[in-house]
N, CA, C and O atoms as CSV, one atom per row, in Angstrom:
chain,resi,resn,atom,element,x,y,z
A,1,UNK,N,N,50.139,52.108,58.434
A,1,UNK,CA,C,50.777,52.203,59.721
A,1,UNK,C,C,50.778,53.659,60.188
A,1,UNK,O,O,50.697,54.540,59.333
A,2,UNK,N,N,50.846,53.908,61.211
A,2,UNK,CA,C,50.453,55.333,62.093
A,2,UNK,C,C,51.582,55.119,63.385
A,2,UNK,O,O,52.033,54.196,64.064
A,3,UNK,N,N,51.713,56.516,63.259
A,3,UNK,CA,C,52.795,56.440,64.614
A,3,UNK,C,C,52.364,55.847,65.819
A,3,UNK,O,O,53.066,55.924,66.828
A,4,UNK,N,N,51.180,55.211,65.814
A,4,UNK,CA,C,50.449,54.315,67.365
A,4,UNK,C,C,50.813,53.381,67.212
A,4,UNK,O,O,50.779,52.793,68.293
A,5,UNK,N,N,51.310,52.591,66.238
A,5,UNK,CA,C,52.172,51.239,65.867
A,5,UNK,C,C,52.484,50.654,67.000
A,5,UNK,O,O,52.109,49.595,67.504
A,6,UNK,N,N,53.214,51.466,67.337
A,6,UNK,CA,C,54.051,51.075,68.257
A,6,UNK,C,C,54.071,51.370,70.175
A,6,UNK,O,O,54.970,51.225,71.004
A,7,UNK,N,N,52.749,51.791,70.285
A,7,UNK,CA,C,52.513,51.512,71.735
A,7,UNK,C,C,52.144,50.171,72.124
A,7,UNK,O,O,52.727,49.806,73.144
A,8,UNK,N,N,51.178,49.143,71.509
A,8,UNK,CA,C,51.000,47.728,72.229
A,8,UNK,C,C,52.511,47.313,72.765
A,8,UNK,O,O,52.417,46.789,73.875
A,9,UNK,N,N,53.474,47.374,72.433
A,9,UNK,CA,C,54.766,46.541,73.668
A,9,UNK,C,C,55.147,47.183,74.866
A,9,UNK,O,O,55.982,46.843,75.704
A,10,UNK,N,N,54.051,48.632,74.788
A,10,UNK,CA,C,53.980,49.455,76.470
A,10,UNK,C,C,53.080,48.705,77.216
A,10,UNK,O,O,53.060,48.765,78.446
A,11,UNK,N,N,52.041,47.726,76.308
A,11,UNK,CA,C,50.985,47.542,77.637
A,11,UNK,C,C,51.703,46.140,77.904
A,11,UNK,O,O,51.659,45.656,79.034
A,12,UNK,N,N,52.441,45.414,76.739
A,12,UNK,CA,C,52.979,44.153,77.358
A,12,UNK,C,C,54.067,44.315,78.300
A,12,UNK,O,O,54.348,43.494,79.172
A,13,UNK,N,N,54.635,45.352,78.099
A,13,UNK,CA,C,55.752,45.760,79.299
A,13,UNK,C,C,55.388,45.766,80.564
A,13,UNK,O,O,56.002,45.235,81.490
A,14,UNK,N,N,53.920,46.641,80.653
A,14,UNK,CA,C,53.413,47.211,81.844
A,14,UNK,C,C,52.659,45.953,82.145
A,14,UNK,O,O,52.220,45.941,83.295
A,15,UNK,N,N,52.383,44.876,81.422
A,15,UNK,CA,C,51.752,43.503,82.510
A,15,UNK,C,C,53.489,42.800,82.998
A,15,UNK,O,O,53.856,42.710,84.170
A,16,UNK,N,N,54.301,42.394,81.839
A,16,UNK,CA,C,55.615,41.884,82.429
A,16,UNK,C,C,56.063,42.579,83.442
A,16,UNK,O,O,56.504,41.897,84.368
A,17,UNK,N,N,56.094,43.704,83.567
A,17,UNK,CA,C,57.212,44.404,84.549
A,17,UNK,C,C,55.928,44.399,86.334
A,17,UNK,O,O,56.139,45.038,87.365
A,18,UNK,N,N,54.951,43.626,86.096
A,18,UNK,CA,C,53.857,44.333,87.571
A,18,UNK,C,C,53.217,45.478,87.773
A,18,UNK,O,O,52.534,45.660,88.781
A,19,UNK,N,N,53.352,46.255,86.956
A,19,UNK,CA,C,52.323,47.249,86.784
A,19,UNK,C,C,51.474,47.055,86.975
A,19,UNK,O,O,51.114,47.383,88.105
A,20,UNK,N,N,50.461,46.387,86.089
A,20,UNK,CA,C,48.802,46.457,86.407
A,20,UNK,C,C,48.925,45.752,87.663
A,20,UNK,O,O,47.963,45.920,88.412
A,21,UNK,N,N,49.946,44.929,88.139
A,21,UNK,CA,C,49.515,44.735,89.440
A,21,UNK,C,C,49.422,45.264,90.556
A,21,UNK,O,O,48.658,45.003,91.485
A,22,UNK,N,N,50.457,46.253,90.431
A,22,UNK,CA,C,50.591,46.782,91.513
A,22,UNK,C,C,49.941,48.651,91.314
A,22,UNK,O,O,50.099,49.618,92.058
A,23,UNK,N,N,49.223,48.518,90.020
A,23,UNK,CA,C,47.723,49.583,90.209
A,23,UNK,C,C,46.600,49.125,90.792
A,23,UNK,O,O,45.751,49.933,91.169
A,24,UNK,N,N,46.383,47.446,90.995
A,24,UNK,CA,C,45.166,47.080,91.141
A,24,UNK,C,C,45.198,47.100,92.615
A,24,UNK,O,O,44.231,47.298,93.351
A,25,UNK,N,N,46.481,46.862,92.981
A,25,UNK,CA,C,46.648,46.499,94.661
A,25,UNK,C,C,46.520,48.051,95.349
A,25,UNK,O,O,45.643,48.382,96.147
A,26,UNK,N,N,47.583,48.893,94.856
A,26,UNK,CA,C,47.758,50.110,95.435
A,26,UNK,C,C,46.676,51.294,94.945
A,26,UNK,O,O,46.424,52.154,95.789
A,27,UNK,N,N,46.153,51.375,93.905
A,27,UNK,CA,C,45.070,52.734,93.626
A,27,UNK,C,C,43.917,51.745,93.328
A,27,UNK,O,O,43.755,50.841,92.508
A,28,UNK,N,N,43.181,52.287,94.332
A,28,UNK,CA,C,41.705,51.728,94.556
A,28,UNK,C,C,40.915,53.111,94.628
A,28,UNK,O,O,40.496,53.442,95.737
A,29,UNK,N,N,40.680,53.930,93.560
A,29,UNK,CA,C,39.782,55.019,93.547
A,29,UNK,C,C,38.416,54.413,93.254
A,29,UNK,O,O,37.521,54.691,94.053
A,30,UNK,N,N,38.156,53.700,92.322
A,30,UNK,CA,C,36.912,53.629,91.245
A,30,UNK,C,C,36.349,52.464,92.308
A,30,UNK,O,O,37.166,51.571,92.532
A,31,UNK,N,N,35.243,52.371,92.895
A,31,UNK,CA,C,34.961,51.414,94.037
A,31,UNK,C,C,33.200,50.914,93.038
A,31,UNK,O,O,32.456,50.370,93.853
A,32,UNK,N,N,32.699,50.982,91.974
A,32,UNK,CA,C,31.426,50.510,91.949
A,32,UNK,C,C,32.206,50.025,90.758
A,32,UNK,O,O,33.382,50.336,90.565
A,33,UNK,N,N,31.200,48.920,89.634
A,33,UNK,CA,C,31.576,48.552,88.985
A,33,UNK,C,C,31.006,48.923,87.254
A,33,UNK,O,O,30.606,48.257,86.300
A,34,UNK,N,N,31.274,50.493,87.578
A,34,UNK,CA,C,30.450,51.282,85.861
A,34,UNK,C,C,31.794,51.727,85.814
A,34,UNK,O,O,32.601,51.857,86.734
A,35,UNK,N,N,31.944,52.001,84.245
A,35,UNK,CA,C,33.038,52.510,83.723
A,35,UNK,C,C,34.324,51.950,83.729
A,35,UNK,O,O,34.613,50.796,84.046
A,36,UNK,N,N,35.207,53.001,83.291
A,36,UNK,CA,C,36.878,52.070,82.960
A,36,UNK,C,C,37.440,51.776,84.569
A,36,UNK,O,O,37.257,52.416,85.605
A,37,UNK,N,N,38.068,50.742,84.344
A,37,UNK,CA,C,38.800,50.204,85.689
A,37,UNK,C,C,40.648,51.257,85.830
A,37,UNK,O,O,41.215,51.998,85.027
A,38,UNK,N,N,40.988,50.823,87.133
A,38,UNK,CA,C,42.020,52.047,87.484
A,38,UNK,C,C,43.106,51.714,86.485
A,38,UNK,O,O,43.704,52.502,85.752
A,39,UNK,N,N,43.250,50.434,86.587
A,39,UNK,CA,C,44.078,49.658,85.466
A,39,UNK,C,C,43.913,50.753,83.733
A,39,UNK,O,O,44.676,51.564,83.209
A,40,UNK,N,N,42.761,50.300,83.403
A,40,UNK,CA,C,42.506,51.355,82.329
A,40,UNK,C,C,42.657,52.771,81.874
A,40,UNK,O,O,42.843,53.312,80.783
A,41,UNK,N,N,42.546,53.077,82.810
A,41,UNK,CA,C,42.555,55.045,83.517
A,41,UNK,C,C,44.100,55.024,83.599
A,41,UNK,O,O,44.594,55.976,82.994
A,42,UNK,N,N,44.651,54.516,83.957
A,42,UNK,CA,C,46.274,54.737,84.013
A,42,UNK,C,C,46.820,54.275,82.783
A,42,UNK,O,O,47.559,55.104,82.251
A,43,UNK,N,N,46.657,53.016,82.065
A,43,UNK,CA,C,47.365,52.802,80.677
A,43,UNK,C,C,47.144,53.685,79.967
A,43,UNK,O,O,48.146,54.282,79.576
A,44,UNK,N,N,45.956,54.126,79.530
A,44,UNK,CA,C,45.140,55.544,79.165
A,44,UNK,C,C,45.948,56.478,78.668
A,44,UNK,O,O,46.154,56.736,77.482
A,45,UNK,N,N,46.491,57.080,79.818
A,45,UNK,CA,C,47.099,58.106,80.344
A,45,UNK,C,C,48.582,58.098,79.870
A,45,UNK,O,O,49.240,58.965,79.296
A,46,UNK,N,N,48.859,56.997,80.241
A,46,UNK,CA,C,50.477,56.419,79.541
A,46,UNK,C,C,50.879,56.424,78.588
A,46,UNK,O,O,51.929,56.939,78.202
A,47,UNK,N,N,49.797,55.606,77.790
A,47,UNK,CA,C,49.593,55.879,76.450
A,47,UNK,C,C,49.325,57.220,75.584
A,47,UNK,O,O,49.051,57.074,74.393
A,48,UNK,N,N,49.369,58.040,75.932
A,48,UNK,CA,C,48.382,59.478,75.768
A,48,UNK,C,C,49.655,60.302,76.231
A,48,UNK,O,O,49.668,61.408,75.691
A,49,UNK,N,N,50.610,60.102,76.984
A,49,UNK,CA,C,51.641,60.668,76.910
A,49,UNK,C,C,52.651,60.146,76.127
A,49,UNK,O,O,53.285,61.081,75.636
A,50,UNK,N,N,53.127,58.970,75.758
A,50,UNK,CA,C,53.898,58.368,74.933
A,50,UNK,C,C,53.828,59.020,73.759
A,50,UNK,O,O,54.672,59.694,73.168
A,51,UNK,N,N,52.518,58.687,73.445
A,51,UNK,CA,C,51.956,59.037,71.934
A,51,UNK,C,C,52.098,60.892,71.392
A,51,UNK,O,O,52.115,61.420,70.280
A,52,UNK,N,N,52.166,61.362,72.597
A,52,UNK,CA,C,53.002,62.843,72.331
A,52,UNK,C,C,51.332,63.513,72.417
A,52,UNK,O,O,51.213,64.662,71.989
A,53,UNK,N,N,49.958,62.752,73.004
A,53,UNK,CA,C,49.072,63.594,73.145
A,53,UNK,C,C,49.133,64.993,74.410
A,53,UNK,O,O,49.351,65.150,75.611
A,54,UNK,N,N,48.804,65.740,73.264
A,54,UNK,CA,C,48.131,67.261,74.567
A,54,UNK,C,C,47.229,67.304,75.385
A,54,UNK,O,O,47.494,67.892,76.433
A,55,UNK,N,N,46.206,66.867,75.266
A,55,UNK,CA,C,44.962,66.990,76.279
A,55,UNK,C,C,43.886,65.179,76.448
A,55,UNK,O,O,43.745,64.372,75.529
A,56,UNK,N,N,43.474,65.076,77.486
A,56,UNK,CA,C,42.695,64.104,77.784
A,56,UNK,C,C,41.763,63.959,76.790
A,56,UNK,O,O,41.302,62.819,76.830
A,57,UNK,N,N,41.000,65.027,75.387
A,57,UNK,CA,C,40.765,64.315,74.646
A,57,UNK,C,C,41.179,64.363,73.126
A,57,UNK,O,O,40.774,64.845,72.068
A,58,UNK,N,N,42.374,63.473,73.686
A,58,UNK,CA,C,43.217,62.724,72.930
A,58,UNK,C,C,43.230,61.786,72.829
A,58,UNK,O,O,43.862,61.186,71.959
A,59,UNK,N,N,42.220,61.068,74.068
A,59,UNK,CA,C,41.924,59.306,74.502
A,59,UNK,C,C,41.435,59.124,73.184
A,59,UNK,O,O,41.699,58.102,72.550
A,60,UNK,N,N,40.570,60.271,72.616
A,60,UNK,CA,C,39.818,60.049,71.785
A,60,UNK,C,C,40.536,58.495,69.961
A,60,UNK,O,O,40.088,57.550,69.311
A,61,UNK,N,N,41.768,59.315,70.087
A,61,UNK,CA,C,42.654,59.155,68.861
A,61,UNK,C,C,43.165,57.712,69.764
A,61,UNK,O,O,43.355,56.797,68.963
A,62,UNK,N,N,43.332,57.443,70.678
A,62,UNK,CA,C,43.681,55.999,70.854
A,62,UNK,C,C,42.721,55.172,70.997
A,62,UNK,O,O,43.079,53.995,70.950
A,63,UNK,N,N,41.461,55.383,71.179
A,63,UNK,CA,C,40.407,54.402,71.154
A,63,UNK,C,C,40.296,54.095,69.798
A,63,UNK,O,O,40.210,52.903,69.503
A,64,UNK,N,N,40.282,54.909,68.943
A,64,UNK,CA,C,39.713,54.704,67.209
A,64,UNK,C,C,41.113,53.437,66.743
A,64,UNK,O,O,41.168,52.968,65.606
C-alpha cells in the first residue's frame, strides 16, 4: 500500500457530486479527438494536488 491508496473515492466523489459533469458541459478547451479529455486534464490535476505532488511531472507517479 502507498499513500495513493487512497485517492480512487476522489474520482467517485467527483462523478457523485457532478463534477465530470459539469467539466464536460462548462470547459470545452480540447475540441479534436487526440489525447486526454478535459474530464481527464482536471482529475489529473486534482489528483496531483491531493497527493501532495510539486510539479506536472508528477502525473508521472499517478499513472504508474
Amino acid at each position: 500500500m502507498t499513500s495513493l491508496a487512497g485517492l480512487p473515492p476522489y474520482l467517485d466523489l467527483a462523478h457523485v457530486s457532478g463534477l465530470i459533469r459539469h467539466i464536460r458541459e462548462h470547459l470545452q478547451i480540447r475540441k479534436d479527438g487526440q489525447g486526454w479529455t478535459d474530464q481527464e486534464i482536471v482529475l489529473s490535476l486534482i489528483q496531483l494536488n491531493l497527493a501532495g505532488g510539486d510539479c506536472v511531472d508528477d502525473l508521472k507517479i499517478l499513472a504508474a
